[in-house]
N, C-alpha and C positions, 0 to 999 in steps of 0.2 A: 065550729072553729076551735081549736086548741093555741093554746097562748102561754108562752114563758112571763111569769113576770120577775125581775130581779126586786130587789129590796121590800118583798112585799111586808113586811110586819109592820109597817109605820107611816104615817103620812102621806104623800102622796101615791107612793106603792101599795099603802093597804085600800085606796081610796080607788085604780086601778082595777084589782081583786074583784072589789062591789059591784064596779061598772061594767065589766066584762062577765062575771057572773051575773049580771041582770038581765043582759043580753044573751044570756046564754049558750056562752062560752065555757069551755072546759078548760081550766089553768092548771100550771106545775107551778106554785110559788114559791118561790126561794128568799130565800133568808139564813145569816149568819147560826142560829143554833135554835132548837129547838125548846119551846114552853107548852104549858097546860093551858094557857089561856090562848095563845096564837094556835094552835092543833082546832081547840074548842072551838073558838072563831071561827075557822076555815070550813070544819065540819057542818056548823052554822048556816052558813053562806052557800056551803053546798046545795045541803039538802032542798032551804026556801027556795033556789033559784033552782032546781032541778038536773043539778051539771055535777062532777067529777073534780074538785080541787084537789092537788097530791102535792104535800111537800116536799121540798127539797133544801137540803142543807149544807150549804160549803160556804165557807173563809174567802172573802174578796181578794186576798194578800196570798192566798195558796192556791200557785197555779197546778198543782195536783190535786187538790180540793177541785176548785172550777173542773178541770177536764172528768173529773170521777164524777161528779153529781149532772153536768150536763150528758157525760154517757150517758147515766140510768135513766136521763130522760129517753134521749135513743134509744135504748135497750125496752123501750115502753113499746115499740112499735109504732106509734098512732104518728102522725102527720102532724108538724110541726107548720102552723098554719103563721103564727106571729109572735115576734119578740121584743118584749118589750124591756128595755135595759134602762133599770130607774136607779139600782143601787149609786149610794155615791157619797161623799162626808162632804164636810163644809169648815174651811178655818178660815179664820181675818185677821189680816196682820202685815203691820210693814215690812217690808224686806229688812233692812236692817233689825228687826228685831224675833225676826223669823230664820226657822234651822234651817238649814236646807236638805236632810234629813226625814225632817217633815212634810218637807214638800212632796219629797217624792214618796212618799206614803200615801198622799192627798191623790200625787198622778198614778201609782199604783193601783188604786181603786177605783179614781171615776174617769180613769183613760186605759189601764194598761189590762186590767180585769175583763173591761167590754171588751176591747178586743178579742181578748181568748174564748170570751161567750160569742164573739159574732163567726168568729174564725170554725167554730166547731159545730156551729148552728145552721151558718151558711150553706156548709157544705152538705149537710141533710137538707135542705131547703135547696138546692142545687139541682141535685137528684129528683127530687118533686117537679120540678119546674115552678114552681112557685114558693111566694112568702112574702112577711110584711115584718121588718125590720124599725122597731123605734125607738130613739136615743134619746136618754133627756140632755137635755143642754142648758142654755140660763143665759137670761140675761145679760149676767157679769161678764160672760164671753165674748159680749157684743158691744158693750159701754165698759170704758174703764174708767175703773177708781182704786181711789187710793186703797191699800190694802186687798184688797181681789189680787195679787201678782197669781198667788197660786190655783186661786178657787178658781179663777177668771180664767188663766190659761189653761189650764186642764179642762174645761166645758169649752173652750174654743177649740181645742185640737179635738175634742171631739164631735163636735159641729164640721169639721173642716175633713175628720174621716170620716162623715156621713154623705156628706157632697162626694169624695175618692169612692165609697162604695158604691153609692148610687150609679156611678157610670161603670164602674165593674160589674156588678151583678144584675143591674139593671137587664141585660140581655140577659140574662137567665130565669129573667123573671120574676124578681125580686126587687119589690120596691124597699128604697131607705130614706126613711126622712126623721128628722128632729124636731123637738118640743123645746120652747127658749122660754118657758116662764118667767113672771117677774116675781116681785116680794109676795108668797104664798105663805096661809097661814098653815104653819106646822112647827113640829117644837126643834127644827134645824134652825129657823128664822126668830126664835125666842132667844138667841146666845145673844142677839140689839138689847138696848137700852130702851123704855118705853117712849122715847122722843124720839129715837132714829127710827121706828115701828112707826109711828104717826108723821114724820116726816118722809119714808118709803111711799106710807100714803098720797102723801099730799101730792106726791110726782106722778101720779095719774092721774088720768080726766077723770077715771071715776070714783076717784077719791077714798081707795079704800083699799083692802089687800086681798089676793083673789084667794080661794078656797080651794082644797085640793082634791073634789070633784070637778070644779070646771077645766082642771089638767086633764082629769083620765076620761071627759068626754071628746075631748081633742084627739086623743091618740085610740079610742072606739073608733070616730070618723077614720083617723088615719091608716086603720087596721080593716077597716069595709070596703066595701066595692063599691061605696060612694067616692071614694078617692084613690081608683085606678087607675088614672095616671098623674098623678101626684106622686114625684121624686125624686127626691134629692133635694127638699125644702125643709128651708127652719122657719119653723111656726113659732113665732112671737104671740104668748099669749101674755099679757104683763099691762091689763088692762088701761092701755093706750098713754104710756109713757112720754 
């Protein structure tokens, strides 16, 4: 299996990387710019698990970046078996005291970016006759609250073009489904206060905040032939809200 992953340097992306390399799968990871520690990592993670990790390097915000770095994955040859599209930012903030600007920065990235990775992705996956498409979404897409206007809408419409692809590409072979985490611990979810952290908590039954392995075992199943016909679903992982 060969697997795009977007935002892989960090959090739930790098956590992603681990889980499909343990499985041994072969990733292209991508990430905003290149470091000696994220390279070192990858090489890491290569070798113990026995698999070919290759990075890749473009700009969320530069749709010439995106189409240049997803070519050279094409230009690799190999079969483009799943994609997982994690990149994404996170703001909170009332409307009234929010740019709007801003916003579309926020939808820039974790709405208008995936498209151009799914758009360019698809279509070598087309030709195969197969693929396995996964989007992260959230929560806040599905429950509103105050200040999520931006965060919240933009993982809704991307939940809502996961459902539209599903029945497009579905006949081609291609399944597409979403991931709706709830409050995960990573350092997107540290911009809280340690009592909004502990009250996140408390609104699950199991009382506590999930880890951002138990995301990237969700979306292993959702990328196996354990879940072949699974599509066009958002998986609510948000430990029973």
């Amino acid at each position: 299996m060969n697997v795009i992953i977007t935002g892989s340097n960090r959090g739930i992306g790098k956590a992603m990387v681990e889980t499909f390399a343990a499985s041994g799968a072969n990733i292209w990871a991508c990430a905003r710019k290149a470091t000696p520690e994220f390279e070192s990592w990858l090489n890491t993670t290569a070798k113990t698990n026995g698999v070919w990790i290759k990075p890749v390097y473009f700009e969320m915000t530069d749709a010439e970046a995106i189409n240049a770095g997803i070519q050279s994955i094409i230009d690799d040859g190999q079969s483009i078996d799943v994609l997982v599209n994690n990149a994404g930012i996170s703001t909170v903030g009332l409307l009234s005291m929010s740019k709007v600007e801003d916003i579309e920065k926020l939808f820039e990235v974790n709405y208008f970016a995936m498209l151009r990775v799914i758009q360019k992705v698809s279509k070598r996956m087309s030709r195969q006759k197969h693929g396995v498409i996964i989007n992260m979404g959230s929560i806040a897409g599905i429950e509103p609250q105050p200040g999520k206007i931006a965060y919240g809408s933009s993982k809704a419409a991307v939940m809502m073009m996961t459902k539209c692809l599903a029945k497009e590409l579905g006949p081609m072979g291609i399944r597409v489904n979403a991931i709706a985490p709830g409050p995960i611990e990573t350092k997107m979810i540290h911009q809280y206060k340690d009592e909004v952290l502990e009250k996140l908590a408390s609104e699950t039954s199991l009382r506590r905040l999930g880890r951002t392995e138990e995301i990237a075992r969700v979306a292993l199943f959702l990328a196996s032939d354990q879940a072949s016909y699974i599509n066009g679903e958002i998986i609510k992982v948000d430990g029973g809200r």
